[in-house]
Structures are given as structure tokens and as C-alpha cells.
LODRENPA-166437 format. One record per residue: residue number from 1; residue in one letter; x, y, z of N, C-alpha, C in turn. Coordinates in Angstrom, 2 decimals, padded with zeros to 5 digits. Example, Ala and Ser with C-alpha at 12.3 -4.5 7.8 and 13.67 -1.06 7.14 Angstrom:
BEGIN
GULUM num residuo    n_px    n_py    n_pz   ca_px   ca_py   ca_pz    c_px    c_py    c_pz
GULUM   1       A  013.19 -005.69  007.80  012.30 -004.50  007.80  013.20 -003.30  007.80
GULUM   2       S  012.85 -002.25  007.08  013.67 -001.06  007.14  012.90  000.03  007.87
//
This chain:
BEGIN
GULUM num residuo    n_px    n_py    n_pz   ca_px   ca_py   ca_pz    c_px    c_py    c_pz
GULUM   1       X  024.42  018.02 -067.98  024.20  016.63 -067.60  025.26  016.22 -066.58
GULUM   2       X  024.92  015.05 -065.45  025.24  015.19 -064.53  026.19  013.55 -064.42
GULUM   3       X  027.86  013.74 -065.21  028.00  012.42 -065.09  028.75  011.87 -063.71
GULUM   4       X  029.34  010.20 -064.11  029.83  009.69 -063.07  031.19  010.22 -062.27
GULUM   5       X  031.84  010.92 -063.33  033.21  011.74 -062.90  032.71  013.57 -062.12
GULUM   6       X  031.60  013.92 -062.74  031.36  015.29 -062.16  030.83  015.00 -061.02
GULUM   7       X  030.19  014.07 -060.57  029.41  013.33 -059.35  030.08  013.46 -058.19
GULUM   8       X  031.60  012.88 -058.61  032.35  012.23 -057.98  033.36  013.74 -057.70
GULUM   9       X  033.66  014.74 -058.80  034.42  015.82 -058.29  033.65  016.61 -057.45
GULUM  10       X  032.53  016.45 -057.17  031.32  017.73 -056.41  031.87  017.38 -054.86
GULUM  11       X  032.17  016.45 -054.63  032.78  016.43 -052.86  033.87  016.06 -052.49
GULUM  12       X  035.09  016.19 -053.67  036.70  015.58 -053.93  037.01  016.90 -054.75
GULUM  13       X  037.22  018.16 -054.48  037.39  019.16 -055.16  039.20  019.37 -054.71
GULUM  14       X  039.42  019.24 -053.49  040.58  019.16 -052.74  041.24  017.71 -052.57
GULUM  15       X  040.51  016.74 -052.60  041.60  015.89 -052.36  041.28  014.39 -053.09
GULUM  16       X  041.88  013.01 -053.00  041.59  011.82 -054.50  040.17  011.31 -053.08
GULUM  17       X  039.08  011.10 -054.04  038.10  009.97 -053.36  038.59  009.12 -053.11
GULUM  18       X  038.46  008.27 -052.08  038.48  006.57 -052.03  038.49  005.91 -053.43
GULUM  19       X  039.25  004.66 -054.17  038.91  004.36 -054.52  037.74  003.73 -055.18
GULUM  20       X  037.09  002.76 -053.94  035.77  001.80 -053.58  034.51  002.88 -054.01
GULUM  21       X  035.02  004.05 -054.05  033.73  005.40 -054.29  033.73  005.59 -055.92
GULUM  22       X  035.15  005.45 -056.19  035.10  005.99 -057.89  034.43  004.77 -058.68
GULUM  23       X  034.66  003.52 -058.29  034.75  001.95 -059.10  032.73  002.06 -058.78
GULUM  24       X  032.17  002.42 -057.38  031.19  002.48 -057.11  029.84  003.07 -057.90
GULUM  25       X  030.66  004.78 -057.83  029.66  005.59 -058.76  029.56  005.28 -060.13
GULUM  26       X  030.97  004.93 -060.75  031.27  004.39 -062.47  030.73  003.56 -062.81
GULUM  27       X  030.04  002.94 -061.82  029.72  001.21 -062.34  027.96  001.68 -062.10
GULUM  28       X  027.62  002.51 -061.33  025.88  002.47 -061.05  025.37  003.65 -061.97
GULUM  29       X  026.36  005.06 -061.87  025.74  005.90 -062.65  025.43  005.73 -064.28
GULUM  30       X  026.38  005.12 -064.88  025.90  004.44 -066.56  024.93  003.89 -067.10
GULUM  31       X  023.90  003.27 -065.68  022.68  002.55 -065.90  021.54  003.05 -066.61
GULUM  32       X  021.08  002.99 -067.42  019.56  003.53 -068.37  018.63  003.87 -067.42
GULUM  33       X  018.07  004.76 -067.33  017.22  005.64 -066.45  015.95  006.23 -067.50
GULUM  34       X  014.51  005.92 -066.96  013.83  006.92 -067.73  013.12  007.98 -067.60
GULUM  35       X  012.02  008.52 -068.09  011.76  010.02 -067.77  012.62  011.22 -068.19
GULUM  36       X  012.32  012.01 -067.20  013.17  013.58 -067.41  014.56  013.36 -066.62
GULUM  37       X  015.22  014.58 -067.17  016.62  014.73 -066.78  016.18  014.65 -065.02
GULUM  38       X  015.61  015.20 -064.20  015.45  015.25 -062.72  015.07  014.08 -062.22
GULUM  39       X  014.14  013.39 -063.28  013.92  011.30 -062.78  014.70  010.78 -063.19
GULUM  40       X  015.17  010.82 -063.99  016.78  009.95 -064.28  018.20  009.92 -063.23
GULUM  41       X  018.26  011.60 -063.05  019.18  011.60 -061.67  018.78  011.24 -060.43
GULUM  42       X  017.93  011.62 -060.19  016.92  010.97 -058.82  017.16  009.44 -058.94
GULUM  43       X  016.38  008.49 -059.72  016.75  007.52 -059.53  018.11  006.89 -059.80
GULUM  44       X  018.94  007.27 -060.31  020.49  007.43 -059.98  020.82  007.32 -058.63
GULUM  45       X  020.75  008.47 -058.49  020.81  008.79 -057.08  020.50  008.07 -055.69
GULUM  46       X  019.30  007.62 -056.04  018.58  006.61 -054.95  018.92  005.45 -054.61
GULUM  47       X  019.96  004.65 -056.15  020.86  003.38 -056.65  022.18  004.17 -055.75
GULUM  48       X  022.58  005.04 -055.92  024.17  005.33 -055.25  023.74  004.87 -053.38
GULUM  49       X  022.45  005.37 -053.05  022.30  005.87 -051.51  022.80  004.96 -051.00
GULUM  50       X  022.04  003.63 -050.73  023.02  002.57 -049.70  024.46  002.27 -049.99
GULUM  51       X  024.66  002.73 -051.51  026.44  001.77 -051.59  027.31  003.37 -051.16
GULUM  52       X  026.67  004.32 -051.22  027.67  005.35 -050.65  027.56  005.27 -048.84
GULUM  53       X  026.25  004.90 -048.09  026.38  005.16 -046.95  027.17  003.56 -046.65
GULUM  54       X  027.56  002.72 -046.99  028.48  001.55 -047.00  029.50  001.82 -046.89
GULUM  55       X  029.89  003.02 -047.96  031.59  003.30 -048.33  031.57  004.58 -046.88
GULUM  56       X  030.89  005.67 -046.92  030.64  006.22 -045.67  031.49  005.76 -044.29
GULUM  57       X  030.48  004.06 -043.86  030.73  003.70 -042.79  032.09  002.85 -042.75
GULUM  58       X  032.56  002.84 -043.87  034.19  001.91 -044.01  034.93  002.85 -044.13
GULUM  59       X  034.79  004.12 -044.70  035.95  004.79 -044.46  036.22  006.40 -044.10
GULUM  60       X  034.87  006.31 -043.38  034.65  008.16 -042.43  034.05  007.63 -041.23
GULUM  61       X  033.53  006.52 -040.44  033.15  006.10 -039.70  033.17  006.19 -038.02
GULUM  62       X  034.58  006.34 -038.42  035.91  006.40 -037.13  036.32  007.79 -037.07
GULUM  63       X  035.84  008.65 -037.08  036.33  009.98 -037.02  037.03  010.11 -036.11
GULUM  64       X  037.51  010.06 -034.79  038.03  010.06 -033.33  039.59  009.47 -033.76
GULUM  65       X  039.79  008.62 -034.65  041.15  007.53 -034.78  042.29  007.92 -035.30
GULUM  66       X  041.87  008.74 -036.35  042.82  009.88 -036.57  043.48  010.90 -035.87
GULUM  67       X  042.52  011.87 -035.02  042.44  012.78 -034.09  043.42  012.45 -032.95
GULUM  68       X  043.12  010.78 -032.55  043.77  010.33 -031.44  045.27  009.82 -031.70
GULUM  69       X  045.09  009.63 -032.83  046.52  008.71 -033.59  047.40  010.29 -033.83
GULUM  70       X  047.26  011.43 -034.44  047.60  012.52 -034.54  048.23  013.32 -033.37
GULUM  71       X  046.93  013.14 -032.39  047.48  013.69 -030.77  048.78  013.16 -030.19
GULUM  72       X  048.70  011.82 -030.38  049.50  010.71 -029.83  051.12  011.03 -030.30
GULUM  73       X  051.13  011.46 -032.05  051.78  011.62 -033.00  052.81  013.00 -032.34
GULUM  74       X  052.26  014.03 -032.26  052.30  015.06 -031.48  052.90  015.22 -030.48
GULUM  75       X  052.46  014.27 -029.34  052.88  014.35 -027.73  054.44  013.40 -027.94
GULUM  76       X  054.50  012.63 -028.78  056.08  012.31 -029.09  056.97  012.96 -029.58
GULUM  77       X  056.43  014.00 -030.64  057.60  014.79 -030.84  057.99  016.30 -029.98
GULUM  78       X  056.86  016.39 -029.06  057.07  017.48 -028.13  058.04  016.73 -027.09
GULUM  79       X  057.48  015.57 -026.88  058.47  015.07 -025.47  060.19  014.84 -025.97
GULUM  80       X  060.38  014.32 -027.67  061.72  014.02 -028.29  062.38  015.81 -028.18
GULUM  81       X  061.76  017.13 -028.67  061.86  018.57 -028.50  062.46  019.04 -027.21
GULUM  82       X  061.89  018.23 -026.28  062.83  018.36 -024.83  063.64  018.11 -024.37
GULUM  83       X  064.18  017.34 -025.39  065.52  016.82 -025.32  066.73  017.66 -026.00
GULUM  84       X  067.88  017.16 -025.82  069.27  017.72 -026.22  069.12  018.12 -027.93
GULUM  85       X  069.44  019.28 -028.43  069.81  019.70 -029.88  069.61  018.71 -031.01
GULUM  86       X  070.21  017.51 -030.51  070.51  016.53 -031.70  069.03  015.76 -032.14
GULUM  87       X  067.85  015.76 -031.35  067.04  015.13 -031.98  065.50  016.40 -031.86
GULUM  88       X  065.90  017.50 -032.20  064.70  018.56 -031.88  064.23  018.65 -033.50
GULUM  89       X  062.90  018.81 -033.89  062.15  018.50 -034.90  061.59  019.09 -034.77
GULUM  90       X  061.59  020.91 -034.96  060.77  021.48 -034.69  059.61  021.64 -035.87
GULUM  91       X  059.87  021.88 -037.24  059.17  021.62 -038.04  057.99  020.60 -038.32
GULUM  92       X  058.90  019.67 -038.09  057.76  018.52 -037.70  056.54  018.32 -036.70
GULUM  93       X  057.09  019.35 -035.56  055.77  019.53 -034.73  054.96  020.73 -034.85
GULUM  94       X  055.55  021.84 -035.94  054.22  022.47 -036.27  053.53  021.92 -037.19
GULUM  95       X  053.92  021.13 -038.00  053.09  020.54 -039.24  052.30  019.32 -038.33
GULUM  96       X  052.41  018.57 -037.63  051.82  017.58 -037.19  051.17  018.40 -036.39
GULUM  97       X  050.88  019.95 -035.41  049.91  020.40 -034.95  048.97  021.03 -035.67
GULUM  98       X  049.73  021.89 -037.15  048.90  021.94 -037.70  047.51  021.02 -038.46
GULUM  99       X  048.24  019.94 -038.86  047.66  018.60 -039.22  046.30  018.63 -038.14
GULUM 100       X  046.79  017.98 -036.56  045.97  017.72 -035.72  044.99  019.06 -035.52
GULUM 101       X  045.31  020.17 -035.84  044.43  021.22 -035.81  042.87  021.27 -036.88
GULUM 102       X  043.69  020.81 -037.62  042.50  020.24 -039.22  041.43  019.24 -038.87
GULUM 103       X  042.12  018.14 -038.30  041.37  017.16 -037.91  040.42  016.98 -036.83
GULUM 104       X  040.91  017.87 -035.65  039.98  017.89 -035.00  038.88  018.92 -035.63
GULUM 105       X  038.90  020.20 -035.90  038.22  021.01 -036.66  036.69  020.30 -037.40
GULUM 106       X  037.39  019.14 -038.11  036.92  018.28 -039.08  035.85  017.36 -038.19
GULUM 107       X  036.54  017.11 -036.67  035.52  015.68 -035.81  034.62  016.83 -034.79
GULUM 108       X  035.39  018.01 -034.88  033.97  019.02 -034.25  032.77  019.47 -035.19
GULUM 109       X  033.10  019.59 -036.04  031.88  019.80 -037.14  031.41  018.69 -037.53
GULUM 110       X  031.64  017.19 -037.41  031.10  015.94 -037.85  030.37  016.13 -036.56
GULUM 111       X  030.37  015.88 -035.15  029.89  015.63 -033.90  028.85  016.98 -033.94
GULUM 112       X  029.05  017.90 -034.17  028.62  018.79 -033.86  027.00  019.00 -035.06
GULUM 113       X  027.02  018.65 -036.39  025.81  018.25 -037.18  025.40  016.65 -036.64
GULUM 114       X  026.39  016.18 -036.27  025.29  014.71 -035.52  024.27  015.06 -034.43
GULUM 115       X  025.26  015.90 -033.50  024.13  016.73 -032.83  022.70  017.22 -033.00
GULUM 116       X  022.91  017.96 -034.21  022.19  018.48 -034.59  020.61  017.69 -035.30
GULUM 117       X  020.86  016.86 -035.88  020.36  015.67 -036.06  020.20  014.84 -035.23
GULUM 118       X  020.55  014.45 -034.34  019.60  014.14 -032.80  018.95  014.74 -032.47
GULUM 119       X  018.97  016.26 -032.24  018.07  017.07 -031.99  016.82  016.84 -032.86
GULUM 120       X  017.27  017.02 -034.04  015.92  017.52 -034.74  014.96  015.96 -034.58
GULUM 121       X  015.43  014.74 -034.86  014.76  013.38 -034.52  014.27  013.41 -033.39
GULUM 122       X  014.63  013.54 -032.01  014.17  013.25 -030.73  013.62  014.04 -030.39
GULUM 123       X  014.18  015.59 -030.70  013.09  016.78 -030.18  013.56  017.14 -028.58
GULUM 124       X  012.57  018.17 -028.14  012.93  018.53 -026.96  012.20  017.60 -026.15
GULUM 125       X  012.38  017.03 -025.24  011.43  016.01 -024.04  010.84  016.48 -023.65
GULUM 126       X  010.57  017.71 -023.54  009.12  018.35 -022.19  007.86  018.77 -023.75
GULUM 127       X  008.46  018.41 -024.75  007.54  018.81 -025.69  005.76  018.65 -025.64
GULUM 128       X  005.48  017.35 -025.43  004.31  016.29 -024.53  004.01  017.37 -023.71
GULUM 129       X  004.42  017.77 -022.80  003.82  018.34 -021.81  003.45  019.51 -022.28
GULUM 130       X  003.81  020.24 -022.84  003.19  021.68 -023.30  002.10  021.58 -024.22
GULUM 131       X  002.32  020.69 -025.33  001.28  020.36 -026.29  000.08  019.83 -025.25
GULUM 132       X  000.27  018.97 -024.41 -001.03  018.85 -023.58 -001.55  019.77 -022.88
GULUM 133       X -000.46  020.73 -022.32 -001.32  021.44 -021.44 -001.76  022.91 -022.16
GULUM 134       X -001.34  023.02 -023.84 -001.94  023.49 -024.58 -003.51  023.02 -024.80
GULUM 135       X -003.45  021.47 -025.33 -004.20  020.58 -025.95 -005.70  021.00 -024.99
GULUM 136       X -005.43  020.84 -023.36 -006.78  020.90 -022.73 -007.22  022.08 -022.51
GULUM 137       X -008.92  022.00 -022.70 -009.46  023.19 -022.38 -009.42  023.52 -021.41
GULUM 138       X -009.42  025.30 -020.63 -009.45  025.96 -019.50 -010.71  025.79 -019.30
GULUM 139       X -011.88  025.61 -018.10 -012.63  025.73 -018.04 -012.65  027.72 -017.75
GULUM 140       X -011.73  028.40 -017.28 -011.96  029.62 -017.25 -012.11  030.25 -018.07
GULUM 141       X -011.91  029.98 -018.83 -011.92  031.04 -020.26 -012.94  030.48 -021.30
GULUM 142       X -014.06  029.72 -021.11 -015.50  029.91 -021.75 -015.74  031.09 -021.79
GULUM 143       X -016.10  031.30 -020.97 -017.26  032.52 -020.97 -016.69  033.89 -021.31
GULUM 144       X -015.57  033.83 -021.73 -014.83  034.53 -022.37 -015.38  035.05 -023.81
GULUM 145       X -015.79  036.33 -024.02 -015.70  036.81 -025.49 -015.16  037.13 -026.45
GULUM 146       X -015.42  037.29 -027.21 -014.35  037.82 -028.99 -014.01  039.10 -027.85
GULUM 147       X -015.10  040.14 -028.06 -015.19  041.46 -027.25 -014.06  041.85 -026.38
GULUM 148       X -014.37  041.21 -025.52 -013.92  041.28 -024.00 -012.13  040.71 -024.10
GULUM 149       X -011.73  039.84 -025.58 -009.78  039.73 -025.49 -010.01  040.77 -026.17
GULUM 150       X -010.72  041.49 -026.93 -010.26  042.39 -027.85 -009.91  043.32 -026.66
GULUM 151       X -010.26  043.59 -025.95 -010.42  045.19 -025.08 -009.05  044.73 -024.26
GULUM 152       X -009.26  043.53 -023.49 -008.09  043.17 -022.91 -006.99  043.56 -023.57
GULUM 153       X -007.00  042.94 -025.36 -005.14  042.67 -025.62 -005.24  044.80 -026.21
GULUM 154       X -006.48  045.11 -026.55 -006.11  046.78 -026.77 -005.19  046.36 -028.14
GULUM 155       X -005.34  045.41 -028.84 -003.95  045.92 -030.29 -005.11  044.83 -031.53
GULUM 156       X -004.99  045.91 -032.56 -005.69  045.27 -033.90 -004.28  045.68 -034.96
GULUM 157       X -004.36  044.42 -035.87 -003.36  044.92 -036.94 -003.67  046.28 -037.98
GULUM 158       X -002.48  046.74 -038.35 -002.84  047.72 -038.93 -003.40  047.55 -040.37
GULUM 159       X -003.85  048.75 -041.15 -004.47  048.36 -042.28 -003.97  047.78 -043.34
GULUM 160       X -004.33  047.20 -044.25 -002.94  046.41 -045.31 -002.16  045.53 -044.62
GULUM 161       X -002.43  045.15 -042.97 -001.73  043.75 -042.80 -002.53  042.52 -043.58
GULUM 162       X -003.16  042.69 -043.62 -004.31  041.10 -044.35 -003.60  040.87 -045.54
GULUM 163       X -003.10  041.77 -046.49 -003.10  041.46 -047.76 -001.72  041.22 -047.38
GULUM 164       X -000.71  041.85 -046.71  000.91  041.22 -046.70  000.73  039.87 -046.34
GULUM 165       X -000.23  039.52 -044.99  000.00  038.02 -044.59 -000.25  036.94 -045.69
GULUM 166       X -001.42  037.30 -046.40 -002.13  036.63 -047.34 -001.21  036.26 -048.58
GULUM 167       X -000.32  037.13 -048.66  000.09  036.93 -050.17  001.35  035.92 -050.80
GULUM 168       X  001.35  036.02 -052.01  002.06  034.74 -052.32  003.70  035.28 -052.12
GULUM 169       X  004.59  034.51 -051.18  005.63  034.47 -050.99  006.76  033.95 -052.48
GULUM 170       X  007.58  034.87 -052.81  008.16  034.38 -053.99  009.21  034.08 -053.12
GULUM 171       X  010.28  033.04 -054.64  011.40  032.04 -054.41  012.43  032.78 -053.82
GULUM 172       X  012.72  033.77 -053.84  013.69  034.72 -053.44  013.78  035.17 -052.15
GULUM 173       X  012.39  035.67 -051.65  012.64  036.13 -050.41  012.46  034.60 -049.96
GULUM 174       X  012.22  033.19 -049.97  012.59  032.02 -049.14  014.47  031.85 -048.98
GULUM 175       X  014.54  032.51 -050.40  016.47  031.84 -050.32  016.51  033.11 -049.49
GULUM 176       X  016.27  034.00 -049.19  016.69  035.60 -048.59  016.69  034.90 -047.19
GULUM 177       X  015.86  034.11 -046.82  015.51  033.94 -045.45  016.08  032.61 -044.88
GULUM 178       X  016.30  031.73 -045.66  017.45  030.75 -045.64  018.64  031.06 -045.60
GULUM 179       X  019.08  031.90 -046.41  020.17  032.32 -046.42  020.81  033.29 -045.14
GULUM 180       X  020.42  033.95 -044.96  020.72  035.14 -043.97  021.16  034.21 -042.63
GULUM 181       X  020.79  032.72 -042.14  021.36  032.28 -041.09  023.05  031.95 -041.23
GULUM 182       X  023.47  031.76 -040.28  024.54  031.33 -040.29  024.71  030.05 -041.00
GULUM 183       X  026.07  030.02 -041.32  026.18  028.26 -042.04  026.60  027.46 -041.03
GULUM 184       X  026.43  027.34 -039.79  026.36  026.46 -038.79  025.03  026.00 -038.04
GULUM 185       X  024.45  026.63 -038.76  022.73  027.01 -037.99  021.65  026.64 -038.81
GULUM 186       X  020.87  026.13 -038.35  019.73  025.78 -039.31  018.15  025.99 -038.42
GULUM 187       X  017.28  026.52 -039.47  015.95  026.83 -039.13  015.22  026.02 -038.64
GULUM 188       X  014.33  026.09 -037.54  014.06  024.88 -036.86  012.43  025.31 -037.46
GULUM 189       X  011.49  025.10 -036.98  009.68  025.17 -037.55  009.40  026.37 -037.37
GULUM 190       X  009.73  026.63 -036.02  009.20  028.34 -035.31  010.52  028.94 -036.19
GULUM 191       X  011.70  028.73 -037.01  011.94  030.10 -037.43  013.40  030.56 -036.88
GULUM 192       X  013.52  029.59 -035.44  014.59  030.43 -034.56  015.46  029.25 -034.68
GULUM 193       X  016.47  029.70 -034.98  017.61  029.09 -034.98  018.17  028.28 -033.97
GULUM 194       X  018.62  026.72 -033.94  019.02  026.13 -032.84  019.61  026.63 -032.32
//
């Protein structure tokens, strides 16, 4: 069973949630839910959606502010480093590059699935045009026969392809085939990876 504290450790494994997130989930997940264990969390779940994308936009929103506040952080103690013995901090500027190394890391993989998600919403723009000039008929190719592509394309599947295409795909080879992409990459309709 899936409570308000395990909820809350599934994406805080490394570091404390926001407050406004713990007081959030504690206070909605306790609510009486009915049905099965999977409709009970579901509609749980569906009660968290807007007050988490709230807490979301108050306090992951700004991804860039850190990054820039960090850089900034950085370029002062390299320029103080150039100076005379008495004020060189060198420690301090690998940990604050390391730091800024994390963070940007962190606003390239946020930008970089936003991306990705533009993509998949808007699509490619010349899309329209191919689907149409799929969509209309050739007048050349009426009079075209079954016969006559067969001889053209010269290729029939081999025997026992019917029954591989046909058959029921189990759960395994889907995770086999999900799985095998990269974890930066995701399956688009055709199969091929963005």
C-alpha cells in the first residue's frame, strides 16, 4: 500500500522535499477513496495533480536562476584567485564548479525533455503536406494491377511470415522493446527514436 510518506520518498530519495509538498501530499493522500487498490490510488493521485503542478511552478519553475546565480558565484571567486596569496580559495572554486556542473546538467535535461515534449505536441510542420500528397489519388496508377506490382516489386514474404505477424505479442517482448532504447530517447509511432 501506497502511503503519504512513501509517495513523498519515491522522488526525495537524495535530498528533504519542499516543505509545501510534504503538508500537501499528508493532508490529500488520507482522504477515503473507493473501489480497488488501483482506483483508490488513481483517484488520489488525480487530487495531488494540480496542487503538485502548483508546488512544481513555485519552486522548480526557474530553472536558469540558480545556474546563473552559481555562474556568477564562480566568476568571483576565479577573478578573487587572481589575486595575491592572501585571498586565493581554491577549494571553494572547485566545489562551487562542481556545484555549477550539477546544475547545469540538471537545466540541460529539464530543457532538453521540454524539448522533447514540444516535439511530440506540435509535430513536424511539413507533416500536412505528405499526408496530403499521400491522401490524393495518382491518376497513374489505376490501371495498375495486383499482378503487374507483384512482378514489378519481384519479393513475396516468406513462409510462416503470416503467422509471426499475426500473433499475439506478449508483455515482455513490449518491455524488451521499450527497454533496449536509450534513457534519453523515447519511441516515437514509426518506432525510431527521436
Amino acid at each position: 500500500m501506497i502511503t503519504a510518506e512513501s509517495y513523498i520518498d519515491i522522488g526525495y530519495r537524495d535530498s528533504d522535499p519542499p516543505p509545501d509538498m510534504v503538508f500537501t501530499v499528508t493532508f490529500i493522500f488520507p482522504h477515503a477513496a473507493s473501489g480497488t487498490a488501483d482506483m483508490r490510488l488513481f483517484s488520489k493521485l488525480k487530487r495531488l495533480k494540480s496542487k503538485l503542478k502548483e508546488l512544481n511552478k513555485s519552486h522548480f519553475s526557474y530553472i536558469c536562476g540558480p545556474v546563473t546565480a552559481k555562474r556568477v558565484q564562480l566568476e568571483q571567486l576565479q577573478v578573487c584567485n587572481l589575486f595575491p596569496p592572501n585571498c586565493r580559495r581554491l577549494e571553494d572554486e572547485r566545489r562551487v564548479h562542481t556545484e555549477l556542473l550539477e546544475l547545469a546538467t540538471t537545466e540541460s535535461a529539464f530543457y532538453r525533455q521540454k524539448a522533447k515534449i514540444h516535439w511530440l505536441q506540435d509535430g513536424d510542420l511539413s507533416t500536412r503536406f505528405f499526408t496530403n500528397l499521400i491522401g490524393s489519388a495518382d491518376p497513374g496508377v489505376k490501371g495498375c494491377s495486383v499482378g503487374c506490382l507483384k512482378e514489378l516489386l519481384n519479393y513475396s514474404l516468406p513462409s510462416g511470415a503470416e503467422e509471426a505477424l499475426s500473433r499475439v505479442i506478449s508483455d515482455a517482448e513490449i518491455k524488451e522493446a521499450l527497454f533496449q532504447h536509450g534513457k534519453d530517447k523515447s519511441p516515437s509511432p514509426d518506432d525510431y527514436t527521436a
